[in-house]
PyMOL Python script that loads the backbone (N, CA, C, O; Angstrom):
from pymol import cmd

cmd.read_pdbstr("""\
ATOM      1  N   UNK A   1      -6.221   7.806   2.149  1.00  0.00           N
ATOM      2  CA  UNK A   1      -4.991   7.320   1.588  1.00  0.00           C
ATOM      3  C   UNK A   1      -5.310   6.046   0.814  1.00  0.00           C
ATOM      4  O   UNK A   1      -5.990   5.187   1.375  1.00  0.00           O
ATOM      5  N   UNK A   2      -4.834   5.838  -0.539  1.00  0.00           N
ATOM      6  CA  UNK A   2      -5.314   4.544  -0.957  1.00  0.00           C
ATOM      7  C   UNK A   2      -3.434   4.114  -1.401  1.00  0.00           C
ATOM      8  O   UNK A   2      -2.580   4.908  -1.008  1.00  0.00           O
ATOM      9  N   UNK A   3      -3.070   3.076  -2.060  1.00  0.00           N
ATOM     10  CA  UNK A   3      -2.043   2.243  -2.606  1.00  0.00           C
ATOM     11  C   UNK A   3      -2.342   1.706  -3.948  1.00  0.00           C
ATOM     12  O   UNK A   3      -3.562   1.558  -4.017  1.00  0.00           O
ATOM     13  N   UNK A   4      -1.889   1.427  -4.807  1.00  0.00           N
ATOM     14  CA  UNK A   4      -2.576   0.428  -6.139  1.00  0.00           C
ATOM     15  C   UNK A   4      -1.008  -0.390  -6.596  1.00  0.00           C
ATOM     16  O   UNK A   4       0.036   0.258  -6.673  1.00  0.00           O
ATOM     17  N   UNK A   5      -1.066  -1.716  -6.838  1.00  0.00           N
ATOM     18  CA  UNK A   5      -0.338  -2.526  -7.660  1.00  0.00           C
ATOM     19  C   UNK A   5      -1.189  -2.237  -9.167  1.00  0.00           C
ATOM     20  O   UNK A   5      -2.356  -2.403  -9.521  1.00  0.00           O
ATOM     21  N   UNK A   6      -0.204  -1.826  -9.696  1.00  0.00           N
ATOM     22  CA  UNK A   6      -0.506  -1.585 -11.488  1.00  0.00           C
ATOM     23  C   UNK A   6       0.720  -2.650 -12.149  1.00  0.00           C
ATOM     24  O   UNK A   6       1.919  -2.842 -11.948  1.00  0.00           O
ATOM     25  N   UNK A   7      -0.350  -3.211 -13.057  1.00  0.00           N
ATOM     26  CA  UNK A   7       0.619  -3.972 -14.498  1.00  0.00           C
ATOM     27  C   UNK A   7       1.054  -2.809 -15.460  1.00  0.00           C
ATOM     28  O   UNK A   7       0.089  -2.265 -15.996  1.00  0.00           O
ATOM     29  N   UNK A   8       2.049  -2.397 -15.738  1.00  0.00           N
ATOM     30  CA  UNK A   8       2.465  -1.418 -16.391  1.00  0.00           C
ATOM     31  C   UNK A   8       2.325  -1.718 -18.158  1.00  0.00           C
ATOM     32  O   UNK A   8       1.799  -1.158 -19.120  1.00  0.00           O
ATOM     33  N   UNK A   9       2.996  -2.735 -17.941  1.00  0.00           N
ATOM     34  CA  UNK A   9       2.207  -3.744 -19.349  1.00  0.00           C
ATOM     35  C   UNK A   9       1.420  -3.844 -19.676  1.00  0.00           C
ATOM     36  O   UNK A   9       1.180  -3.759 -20.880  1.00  0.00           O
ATOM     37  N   UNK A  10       0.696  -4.045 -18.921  1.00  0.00           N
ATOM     38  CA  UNK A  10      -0.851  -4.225 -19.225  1.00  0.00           C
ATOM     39  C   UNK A  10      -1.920  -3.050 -19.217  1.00  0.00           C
ATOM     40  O   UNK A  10      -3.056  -2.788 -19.614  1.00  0.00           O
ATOM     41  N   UNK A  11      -1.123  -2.643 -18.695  1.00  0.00           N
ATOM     42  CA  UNK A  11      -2.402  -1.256 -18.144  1.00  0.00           C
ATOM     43  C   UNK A  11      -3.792  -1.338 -17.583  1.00  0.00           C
ATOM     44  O   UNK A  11      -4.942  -1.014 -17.880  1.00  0.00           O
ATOM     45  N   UNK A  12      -2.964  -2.068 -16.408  1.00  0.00           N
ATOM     46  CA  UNK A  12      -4.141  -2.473 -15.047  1.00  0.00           C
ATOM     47  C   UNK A  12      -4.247  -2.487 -13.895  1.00  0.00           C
ATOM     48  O   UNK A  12      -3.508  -3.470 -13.828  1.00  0.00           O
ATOM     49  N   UNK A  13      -4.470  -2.319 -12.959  1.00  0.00           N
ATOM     50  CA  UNK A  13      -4.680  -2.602 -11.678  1.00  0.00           C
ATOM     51  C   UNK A  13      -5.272  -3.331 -11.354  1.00  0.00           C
ATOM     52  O   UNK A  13      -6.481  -3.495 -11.521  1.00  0.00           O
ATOM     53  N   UNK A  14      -3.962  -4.382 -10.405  1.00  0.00           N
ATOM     54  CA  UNK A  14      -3.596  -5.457 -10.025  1.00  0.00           C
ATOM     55  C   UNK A  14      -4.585  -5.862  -8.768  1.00  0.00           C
ATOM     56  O   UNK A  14      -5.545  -6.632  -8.741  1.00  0.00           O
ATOM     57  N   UNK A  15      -4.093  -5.198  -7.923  1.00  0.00           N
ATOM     58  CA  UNK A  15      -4.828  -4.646  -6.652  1.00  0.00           C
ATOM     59  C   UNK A  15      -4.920  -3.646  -6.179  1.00  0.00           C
ATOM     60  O   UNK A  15      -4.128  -2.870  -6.713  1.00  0.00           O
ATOM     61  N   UNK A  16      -5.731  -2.998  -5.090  1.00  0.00           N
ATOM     62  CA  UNK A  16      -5.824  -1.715  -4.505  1.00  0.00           C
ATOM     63  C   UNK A  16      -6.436  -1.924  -3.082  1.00  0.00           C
ATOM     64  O   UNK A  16      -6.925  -2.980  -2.684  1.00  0.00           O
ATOM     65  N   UNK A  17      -6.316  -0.540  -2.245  1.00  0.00           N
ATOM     66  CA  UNK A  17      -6.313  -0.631  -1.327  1.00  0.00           C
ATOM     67  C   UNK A  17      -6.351   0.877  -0.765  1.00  0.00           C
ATOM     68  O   UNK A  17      -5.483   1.695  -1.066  1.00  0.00           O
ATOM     69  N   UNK A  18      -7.448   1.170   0.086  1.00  0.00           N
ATOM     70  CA  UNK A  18      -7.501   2.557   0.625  1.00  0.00           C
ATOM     71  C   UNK A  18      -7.921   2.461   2.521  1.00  0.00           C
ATOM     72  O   UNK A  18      -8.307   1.496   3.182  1.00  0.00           O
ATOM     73  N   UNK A  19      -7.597   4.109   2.993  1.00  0.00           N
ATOM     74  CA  UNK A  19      -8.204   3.820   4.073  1.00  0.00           C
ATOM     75  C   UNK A  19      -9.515   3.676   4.929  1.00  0.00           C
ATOM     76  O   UNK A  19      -9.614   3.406   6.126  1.00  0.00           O
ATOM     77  N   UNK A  20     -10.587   3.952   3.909  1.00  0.00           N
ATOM     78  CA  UNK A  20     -12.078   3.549   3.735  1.00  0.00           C
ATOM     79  C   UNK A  20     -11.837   2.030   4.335  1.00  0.00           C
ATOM     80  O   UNK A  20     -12.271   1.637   5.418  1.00  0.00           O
ATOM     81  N   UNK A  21     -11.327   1.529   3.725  1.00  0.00           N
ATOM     82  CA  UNK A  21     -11.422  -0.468   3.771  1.00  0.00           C
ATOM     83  C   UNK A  21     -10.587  -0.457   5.073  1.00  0.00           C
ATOM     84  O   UNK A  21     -11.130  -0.840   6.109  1.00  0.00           O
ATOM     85  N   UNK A  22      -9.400  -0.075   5.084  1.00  0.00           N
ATOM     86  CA  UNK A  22      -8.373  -0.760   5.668  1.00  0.00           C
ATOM     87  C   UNK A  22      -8.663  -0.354   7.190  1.00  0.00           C
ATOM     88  O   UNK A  22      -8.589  -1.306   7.968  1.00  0.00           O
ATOM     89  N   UNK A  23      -8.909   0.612   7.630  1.00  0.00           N
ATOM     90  CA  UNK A  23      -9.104   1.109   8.666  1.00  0.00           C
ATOM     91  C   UNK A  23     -10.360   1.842   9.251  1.00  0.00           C
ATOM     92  O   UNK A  23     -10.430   2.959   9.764  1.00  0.00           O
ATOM     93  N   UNK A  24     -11.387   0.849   9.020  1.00  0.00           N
ATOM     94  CA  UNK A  24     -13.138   0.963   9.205  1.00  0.00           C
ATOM     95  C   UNK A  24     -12.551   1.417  10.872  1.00  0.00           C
ATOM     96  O   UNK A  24     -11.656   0.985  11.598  1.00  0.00           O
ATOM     97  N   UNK A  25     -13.749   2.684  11.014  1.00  0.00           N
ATOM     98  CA  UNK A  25     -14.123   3.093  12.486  1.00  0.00           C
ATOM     99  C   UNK A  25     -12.969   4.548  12.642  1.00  0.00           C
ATOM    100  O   UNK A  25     -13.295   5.680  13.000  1.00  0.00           O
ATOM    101  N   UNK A  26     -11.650   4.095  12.269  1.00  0.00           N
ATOM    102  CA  UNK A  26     -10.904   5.182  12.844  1.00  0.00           C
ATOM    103  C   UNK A  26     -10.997   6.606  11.859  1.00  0.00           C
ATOM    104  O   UNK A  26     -11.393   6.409  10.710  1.00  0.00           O
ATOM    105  N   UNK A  27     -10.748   7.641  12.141  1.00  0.00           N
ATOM    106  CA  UNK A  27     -11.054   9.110  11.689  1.00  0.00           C
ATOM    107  C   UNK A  27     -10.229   9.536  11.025  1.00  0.00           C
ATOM    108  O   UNK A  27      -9.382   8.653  11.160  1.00  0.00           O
ATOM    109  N   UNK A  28      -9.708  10.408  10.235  1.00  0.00           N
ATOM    110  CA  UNK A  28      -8.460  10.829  10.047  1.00  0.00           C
ATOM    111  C   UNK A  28      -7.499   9.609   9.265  1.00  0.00           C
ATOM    112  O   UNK A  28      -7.619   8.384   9.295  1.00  0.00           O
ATOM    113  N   UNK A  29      -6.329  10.640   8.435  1.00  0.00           N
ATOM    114  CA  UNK A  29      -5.415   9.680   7.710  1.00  0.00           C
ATOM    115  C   UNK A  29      -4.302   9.684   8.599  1.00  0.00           C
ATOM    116  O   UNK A  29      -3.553  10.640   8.397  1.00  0.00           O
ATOM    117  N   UNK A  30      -3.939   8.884   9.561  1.00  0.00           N
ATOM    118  CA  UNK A  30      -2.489   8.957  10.622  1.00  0.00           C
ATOM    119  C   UNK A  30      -1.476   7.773  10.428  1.00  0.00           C
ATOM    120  O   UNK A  30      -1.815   6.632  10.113  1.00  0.00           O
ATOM    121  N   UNK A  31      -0.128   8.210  10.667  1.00  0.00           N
ATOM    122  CA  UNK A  31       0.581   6.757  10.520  1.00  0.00           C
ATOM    123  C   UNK A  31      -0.311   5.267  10.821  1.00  0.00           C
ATOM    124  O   UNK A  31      -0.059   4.297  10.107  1.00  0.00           O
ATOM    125  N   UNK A  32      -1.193   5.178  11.743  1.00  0.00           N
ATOM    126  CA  UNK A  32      -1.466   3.634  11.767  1.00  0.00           C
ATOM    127  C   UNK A  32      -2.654   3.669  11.066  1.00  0.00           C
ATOM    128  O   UNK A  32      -3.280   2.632  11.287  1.00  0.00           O
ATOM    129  N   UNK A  33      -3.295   4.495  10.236  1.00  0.00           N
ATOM    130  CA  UNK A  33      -3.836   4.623   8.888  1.00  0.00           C
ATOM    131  C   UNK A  33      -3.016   3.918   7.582  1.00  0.00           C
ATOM    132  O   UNK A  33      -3.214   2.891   6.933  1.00  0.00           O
ATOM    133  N   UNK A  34      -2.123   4.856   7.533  1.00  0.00           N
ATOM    134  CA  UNK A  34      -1.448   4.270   6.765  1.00  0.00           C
ATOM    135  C   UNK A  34      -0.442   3.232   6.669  1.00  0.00           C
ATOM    136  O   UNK A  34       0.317   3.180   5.701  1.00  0.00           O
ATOM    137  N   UNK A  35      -0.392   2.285   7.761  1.00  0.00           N
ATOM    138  CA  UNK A  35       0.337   1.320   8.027  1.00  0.00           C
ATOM    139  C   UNK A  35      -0.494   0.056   7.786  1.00  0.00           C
ATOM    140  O   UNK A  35      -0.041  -0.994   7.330  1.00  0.00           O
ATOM    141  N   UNK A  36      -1.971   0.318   8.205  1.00  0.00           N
ATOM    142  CA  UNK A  36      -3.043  -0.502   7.865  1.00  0.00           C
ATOM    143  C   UNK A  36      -3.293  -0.924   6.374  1.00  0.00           C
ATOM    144  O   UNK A  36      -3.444  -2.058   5.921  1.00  0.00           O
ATOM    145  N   UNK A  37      -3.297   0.463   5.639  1.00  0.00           N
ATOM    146  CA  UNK A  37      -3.234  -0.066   4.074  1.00  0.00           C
ATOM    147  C   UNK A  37      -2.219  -0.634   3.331  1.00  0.00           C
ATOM    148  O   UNK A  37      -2.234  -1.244   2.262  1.00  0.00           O
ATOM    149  N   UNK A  38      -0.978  -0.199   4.398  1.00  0.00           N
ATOM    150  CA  UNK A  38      -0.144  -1.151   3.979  1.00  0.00           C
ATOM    151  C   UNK A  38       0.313  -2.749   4.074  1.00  0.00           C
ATOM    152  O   UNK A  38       1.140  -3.291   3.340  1.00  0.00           O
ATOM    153  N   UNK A  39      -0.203  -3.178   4.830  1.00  0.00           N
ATOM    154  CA  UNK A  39      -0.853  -4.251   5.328  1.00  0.00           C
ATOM    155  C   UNK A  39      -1.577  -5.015   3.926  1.00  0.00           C
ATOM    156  O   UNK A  39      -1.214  -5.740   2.999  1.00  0.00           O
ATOM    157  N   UNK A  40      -2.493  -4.534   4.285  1.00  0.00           N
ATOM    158  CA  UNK A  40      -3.936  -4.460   3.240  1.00  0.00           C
ATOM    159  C   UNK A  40      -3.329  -4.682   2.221  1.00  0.00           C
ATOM    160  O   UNK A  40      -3.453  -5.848   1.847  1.00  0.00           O
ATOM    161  N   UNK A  41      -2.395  -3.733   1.272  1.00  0.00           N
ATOM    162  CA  UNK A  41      -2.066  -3.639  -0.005  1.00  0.00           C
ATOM    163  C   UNK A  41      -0.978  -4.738   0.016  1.00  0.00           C
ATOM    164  O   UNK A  41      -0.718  -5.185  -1.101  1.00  0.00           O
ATOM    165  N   UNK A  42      -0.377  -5.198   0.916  1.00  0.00           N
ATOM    166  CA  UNK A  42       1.132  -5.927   1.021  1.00  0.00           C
ATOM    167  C   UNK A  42       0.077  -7.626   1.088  1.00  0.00           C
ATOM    168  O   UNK A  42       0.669  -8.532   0.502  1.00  0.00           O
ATOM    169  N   UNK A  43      -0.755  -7.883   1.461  1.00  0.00           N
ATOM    170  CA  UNK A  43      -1.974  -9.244   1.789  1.00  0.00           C
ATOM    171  C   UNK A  43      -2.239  -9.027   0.137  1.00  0.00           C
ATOM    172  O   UNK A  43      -1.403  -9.431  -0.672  1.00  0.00           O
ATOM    173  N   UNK A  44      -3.453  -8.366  -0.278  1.00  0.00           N
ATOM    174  CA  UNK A  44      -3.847  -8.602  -1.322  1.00  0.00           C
ATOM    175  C   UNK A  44      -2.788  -8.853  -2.613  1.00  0.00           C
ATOM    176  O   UNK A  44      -3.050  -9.870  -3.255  1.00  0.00           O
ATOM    177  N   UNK A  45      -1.628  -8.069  -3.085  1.00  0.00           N
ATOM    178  CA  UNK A  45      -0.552  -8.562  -4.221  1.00  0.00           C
ATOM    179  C   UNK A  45       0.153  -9.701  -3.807  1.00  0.00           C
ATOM    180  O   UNK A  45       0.921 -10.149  -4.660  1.00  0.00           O
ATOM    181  N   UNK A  46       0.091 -10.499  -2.368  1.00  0.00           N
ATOM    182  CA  UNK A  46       0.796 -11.574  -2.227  1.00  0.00           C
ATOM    183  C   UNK A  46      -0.368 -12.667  -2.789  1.00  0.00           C
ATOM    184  O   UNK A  46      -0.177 -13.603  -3.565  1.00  0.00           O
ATOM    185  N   UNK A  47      -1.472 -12.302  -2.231  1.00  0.00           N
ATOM    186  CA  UNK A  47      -2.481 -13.256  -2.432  1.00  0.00           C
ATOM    187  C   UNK A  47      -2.846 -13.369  -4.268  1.00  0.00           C
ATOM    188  O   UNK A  47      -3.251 -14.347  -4.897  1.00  0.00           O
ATOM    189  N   UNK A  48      -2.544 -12.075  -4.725  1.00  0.00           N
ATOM    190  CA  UNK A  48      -2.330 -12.114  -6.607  1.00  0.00           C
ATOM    191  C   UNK A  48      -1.637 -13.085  -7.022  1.00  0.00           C
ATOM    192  O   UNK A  48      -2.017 -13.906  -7.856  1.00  0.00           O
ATOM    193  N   UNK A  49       0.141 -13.055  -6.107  1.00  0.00           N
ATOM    194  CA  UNK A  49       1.192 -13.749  -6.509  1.00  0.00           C
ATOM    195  C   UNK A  49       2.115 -12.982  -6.998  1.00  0.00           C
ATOM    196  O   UNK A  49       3.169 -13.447  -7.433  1.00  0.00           O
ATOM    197  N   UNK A  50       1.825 -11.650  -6.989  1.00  0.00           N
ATOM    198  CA  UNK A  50       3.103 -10.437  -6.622  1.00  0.00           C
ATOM    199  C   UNK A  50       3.757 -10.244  -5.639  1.00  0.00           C
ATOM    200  O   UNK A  50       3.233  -9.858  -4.594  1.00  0.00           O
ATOM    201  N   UNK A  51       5.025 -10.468  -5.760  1.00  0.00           N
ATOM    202  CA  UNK A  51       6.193 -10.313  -4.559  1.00  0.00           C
ATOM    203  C   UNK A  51       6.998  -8.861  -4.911  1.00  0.00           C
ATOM    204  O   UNK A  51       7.138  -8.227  -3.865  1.00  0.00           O
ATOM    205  N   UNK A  52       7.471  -8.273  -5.883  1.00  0.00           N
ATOM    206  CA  UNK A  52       7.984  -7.312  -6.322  1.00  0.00           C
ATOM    207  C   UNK A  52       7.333  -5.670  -7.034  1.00  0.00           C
ATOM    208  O   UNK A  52       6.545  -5.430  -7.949  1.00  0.00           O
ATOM    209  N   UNK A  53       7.771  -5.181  -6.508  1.00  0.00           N
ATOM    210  CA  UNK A  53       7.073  -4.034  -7.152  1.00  0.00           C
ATOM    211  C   UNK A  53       7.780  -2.870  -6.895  1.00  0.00           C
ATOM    212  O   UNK A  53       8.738  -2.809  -6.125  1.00  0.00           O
ATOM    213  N   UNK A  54       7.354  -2.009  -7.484  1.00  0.00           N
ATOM    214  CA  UNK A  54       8.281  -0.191  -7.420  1.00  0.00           C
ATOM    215  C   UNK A  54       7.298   0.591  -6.863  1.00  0.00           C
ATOM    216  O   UNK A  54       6.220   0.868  -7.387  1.00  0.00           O
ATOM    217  N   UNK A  55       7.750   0.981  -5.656  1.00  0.00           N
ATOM    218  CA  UNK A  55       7.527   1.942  -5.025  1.00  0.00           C
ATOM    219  C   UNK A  55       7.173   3.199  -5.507  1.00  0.00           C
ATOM    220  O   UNK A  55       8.161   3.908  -5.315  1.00  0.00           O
ATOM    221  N   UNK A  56       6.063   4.021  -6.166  1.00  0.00           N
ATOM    222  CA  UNK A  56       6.199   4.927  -6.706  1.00  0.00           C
ATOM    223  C   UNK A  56       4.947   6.074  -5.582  1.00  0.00           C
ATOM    224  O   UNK A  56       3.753   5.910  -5.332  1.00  0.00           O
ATOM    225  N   UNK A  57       6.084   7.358  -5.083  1.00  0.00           N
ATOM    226  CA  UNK A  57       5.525   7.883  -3.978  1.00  0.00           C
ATOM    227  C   UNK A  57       5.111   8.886  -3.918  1.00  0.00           C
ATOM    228  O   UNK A  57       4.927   9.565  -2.907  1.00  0.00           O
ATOM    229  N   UNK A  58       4.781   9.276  -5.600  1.00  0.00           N
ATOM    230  CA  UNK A  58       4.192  10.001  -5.934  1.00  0.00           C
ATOM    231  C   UNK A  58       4.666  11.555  -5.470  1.00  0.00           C
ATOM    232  O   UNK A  58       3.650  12.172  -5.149  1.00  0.00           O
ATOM    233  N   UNK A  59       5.657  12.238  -5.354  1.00  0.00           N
ATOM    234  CA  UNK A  59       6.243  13.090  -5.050  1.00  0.00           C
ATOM    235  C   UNK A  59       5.777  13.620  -3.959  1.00  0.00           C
ATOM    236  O   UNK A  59       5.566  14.823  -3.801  1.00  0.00           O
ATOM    237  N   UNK A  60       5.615  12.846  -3.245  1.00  0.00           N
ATOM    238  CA  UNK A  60       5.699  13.228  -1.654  1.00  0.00           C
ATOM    239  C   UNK A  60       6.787  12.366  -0.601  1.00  0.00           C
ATOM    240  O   UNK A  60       7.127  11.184  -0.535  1.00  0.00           O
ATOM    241  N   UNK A  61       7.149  13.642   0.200  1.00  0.00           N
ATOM    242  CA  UNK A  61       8.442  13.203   0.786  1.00  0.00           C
ATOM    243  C   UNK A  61       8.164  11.570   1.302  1.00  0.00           C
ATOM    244  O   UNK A  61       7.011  11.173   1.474  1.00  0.00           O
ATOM    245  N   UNK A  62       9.535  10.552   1.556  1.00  0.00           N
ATOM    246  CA  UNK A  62       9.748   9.673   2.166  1.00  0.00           C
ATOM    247  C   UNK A  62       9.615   9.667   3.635  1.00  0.00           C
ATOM    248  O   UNK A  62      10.610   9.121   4.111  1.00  0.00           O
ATOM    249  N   UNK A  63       8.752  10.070   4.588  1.00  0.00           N
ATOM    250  CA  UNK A  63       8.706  10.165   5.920  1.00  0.00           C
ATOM    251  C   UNK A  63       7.111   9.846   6.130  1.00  0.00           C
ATOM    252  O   UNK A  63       6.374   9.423   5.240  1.00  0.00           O
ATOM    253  N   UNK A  64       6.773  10.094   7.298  1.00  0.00           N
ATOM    254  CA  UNK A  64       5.263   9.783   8.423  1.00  0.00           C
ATOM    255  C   UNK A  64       4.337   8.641   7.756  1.00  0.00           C
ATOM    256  O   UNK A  64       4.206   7.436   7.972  1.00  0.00           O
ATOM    257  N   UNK A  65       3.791   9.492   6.910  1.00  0.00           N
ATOM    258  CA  UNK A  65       2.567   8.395   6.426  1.00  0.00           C
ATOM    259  C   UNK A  65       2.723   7.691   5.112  1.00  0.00           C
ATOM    260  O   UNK A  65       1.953   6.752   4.910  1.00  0.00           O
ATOM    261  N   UNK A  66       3.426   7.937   4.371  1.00  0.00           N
ATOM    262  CA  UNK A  66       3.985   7.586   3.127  1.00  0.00           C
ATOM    263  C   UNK A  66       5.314   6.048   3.377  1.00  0.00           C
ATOM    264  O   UNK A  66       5.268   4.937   2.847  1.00  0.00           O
ATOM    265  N   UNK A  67       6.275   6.561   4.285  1.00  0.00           N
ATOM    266  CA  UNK A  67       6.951   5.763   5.119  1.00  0.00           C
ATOM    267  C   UNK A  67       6.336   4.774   6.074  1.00  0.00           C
ATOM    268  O   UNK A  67       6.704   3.602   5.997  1.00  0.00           O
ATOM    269  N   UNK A  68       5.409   5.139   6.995  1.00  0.00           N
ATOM    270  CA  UNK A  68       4.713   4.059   7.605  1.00  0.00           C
ATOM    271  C   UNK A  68       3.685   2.804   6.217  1.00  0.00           C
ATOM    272  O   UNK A  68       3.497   1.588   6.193  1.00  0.00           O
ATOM    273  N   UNK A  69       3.374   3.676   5.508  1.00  0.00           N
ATOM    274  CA  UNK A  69       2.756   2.611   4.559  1.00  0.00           C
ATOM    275  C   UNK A  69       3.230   1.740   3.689  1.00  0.00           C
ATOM    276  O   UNK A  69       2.501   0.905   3.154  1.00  0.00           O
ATOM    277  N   UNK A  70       4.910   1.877   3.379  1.00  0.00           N
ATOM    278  CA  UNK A  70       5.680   1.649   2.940  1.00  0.00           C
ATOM    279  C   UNK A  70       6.546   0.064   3.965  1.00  0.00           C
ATOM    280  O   UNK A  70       6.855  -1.108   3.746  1.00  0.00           O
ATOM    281  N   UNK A  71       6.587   0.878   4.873  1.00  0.00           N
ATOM    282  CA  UNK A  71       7.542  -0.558   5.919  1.00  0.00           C
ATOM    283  C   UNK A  71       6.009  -1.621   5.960  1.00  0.00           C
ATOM    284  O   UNK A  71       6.025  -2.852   5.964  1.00  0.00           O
ATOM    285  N   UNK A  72       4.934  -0.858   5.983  1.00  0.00           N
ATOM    286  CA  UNK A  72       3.551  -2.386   6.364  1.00  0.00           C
ATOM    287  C   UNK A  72       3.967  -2.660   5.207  1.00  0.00           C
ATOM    288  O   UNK A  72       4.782  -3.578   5.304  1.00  0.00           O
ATOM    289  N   UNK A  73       3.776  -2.215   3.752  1.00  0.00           N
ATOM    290  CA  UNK A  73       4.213  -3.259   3.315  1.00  0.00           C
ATOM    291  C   UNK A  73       4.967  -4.446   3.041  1.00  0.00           C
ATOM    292  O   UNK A  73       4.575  -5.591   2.814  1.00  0.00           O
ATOM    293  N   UNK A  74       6.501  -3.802   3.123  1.00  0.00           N
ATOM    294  CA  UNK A  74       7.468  -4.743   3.619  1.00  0.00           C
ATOM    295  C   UNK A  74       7.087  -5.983   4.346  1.00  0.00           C
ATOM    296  O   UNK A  74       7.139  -7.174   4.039  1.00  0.00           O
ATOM    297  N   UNK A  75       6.649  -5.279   5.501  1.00  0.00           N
ATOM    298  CA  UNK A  75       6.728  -6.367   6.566  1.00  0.00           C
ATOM    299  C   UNK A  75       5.690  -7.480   6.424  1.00  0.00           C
ATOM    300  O   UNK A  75       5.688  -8.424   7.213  1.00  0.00           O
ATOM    301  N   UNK A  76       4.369  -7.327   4.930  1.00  0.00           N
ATOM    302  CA  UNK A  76       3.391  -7.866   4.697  1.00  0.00           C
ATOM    303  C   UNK A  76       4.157  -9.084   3.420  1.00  0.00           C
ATOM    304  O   UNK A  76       3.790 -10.181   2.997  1.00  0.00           O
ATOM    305  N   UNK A  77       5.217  -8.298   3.173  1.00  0.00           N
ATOM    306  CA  UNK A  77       5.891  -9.923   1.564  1.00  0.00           C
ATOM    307  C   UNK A  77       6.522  -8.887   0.509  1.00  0.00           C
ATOM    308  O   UNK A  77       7.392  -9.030  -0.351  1.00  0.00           O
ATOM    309  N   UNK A  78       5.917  -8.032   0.822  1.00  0.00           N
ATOM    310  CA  UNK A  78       6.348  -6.985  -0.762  1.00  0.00           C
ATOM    311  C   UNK A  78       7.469  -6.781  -0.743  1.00  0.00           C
ATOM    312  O   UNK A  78       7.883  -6.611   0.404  1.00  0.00           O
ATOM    313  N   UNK A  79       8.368  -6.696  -1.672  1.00  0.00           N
ATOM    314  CA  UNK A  79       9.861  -6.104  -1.715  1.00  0.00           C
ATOM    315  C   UNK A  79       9.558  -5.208  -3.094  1.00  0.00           C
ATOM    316  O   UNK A  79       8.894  -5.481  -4.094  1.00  0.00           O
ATOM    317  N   UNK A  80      10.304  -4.058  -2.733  1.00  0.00           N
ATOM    318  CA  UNK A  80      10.726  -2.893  -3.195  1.00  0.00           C
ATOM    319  C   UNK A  80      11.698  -2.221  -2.699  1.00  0.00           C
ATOM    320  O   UNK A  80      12.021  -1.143  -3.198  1.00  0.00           O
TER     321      UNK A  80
END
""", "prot")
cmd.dss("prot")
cmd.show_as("cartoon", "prot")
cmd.util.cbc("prot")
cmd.orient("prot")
């Protein structure tokens, strides 16, 4: 599972973030997989100086792992 902050303007990426990095040792992509990168991704765009951003979820439903990666962010500074 990875995340990316993109400048749409710019046509860049801001920051990124996968579960390679975020969650060294554990197996598998599972909610606290993806809660980790959200974390991860919600630390690194604060530490940019991004507070805002759009959620884009890539047409997969709003629930388990998509949703868990979504509230870490939240709960890391990000608003969306």
């Amino acid at each position: 599972m990875y995340a990316q902050v993109v400048d749409d303007s710019q046509g860049r990426t801001v920051v990124a973030a996968s579960s390679v990095e975020a969650a060294a040792g554990v197996s598998g992509c599972n909610r606290q997989t993806a809660a980790a990168v959200g974390r991860l991704i919600g630390e690194r765009a604060r530490a940019a100086g991004v507070t805002q951003v759009v959620f884009d979820r890539g047409g997969y439903l709003y629930h388990g792992r998509v949703q868990a990666l979504a509230e870490a962010a939240r709960e890391a500074g990000l608003e969306f």
